[in-house]
C-alpha positions as CSV (number, residue, x, y, z in Angstrom):
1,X,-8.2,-11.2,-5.0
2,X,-11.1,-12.1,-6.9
3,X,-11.5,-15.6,-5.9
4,X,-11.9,-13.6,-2.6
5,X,-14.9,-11.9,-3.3
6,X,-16.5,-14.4,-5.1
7,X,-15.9,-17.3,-2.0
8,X,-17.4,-14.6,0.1
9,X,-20.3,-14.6,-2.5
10,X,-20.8,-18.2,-3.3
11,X,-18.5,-20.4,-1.5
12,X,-19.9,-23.0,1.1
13,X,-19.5,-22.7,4.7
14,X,-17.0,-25.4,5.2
15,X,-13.9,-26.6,6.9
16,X,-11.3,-24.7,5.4
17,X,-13.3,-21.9,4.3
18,X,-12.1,-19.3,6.9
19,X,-8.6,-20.3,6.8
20,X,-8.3,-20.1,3.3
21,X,-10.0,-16.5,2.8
22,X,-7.6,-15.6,6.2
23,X,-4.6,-16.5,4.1
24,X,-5.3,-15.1,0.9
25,X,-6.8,-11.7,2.1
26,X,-4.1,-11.5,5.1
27,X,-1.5,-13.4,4.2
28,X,-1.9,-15.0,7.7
29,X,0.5,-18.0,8.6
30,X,-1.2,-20.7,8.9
31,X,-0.7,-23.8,11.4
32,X,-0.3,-27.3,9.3
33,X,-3.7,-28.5,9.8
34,X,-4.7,-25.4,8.8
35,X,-3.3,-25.3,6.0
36,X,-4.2,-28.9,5.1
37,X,-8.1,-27.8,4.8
38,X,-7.5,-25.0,3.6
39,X,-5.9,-27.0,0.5
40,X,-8.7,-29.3,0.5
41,X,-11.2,-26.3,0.5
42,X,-9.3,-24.8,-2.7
43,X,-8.6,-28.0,-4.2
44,X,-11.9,-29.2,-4.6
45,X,-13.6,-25.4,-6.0
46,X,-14.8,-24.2,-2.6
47,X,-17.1,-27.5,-2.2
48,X,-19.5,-25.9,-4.1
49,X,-20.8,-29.1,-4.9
50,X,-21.1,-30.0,-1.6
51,X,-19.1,-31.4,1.3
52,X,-17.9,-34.8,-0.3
53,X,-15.1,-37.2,-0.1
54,X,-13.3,-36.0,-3.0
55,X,-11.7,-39.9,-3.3
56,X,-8.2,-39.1,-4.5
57,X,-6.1,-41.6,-2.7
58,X,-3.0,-40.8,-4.3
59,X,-3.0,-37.0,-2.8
60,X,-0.7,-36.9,0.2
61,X,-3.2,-34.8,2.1
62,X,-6.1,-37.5,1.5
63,X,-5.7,-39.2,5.0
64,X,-6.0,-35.6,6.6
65,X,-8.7,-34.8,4.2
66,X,-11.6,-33.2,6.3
67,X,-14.9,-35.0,4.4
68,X,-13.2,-38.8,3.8
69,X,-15.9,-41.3,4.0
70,X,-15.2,-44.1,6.5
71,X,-13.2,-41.9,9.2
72,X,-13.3,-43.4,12.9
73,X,-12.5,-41.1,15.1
74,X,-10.4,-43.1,17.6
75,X,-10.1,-41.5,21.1
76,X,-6.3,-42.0,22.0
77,X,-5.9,-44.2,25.8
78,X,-3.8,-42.2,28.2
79,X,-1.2,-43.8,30.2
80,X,-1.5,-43.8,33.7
81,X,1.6,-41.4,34.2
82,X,-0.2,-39.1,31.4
83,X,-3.4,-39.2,34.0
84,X,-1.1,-38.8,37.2
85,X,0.5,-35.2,35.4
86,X,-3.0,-34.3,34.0
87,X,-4.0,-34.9,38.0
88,X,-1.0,-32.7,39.4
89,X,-1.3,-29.9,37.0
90,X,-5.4,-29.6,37.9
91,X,-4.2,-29.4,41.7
92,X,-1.5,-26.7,40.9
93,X,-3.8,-24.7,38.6
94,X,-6.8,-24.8,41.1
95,X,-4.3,-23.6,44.0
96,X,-4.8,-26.8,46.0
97,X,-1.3,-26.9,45.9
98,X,-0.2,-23.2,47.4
99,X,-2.5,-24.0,51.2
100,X,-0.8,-27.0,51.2
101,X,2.9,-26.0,51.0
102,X,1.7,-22.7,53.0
103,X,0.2,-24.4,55.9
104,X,3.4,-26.0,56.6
């Protein structure tokens, strides 16, 4: 409980920051992504040297790692029956839907 305290005194504002405290105060399950930067945050001291790459390739969690250097972000394409079900469940949601089966 005292790394608690002290990350609420000193520890950076980072990814990971609030899930970690969340899980050590509350014991709060945490979702796998999560619990990946909340590893990171712990794993390198709370950044408290700043939010850097922390270049440990070997680490199984590197490729998840929140700070890696050279990340693209790569927006994934959407098949066309992906876009067609997005479509339909917008209709249903906005109610577009109901007045048509009801005018019938």
């Amino acid at each position: 409980m005292a790394d608690v305290v002290w990350i609420k005194k000193h520890g950076k504002t980072a990814k990971g920051k609030n899930e970690y405290l969340s899980y050590m105060e509350h014991g709060t399950k945490l979702s796998h992504k999560q619990a990946i930067l909340a590893n990171c945050y712990q794993c390198l001291g709370f950044y408290v040297d700043g939010k850097n790459d922390c270049e440990i390739p070997d680490c199984p969690l590197y490729p998840y790692m929140p700070y890696r250097k050279g990340v693209v972000k790569v927006k994934r394409e959407r098949s066309e029956k992906q876009i067609e079900h997005d479509r339909k469940l917008s209709l249903l949601r906005s109610g577009a839907k109901k007045t048509m089966y009801e005018s019938k």
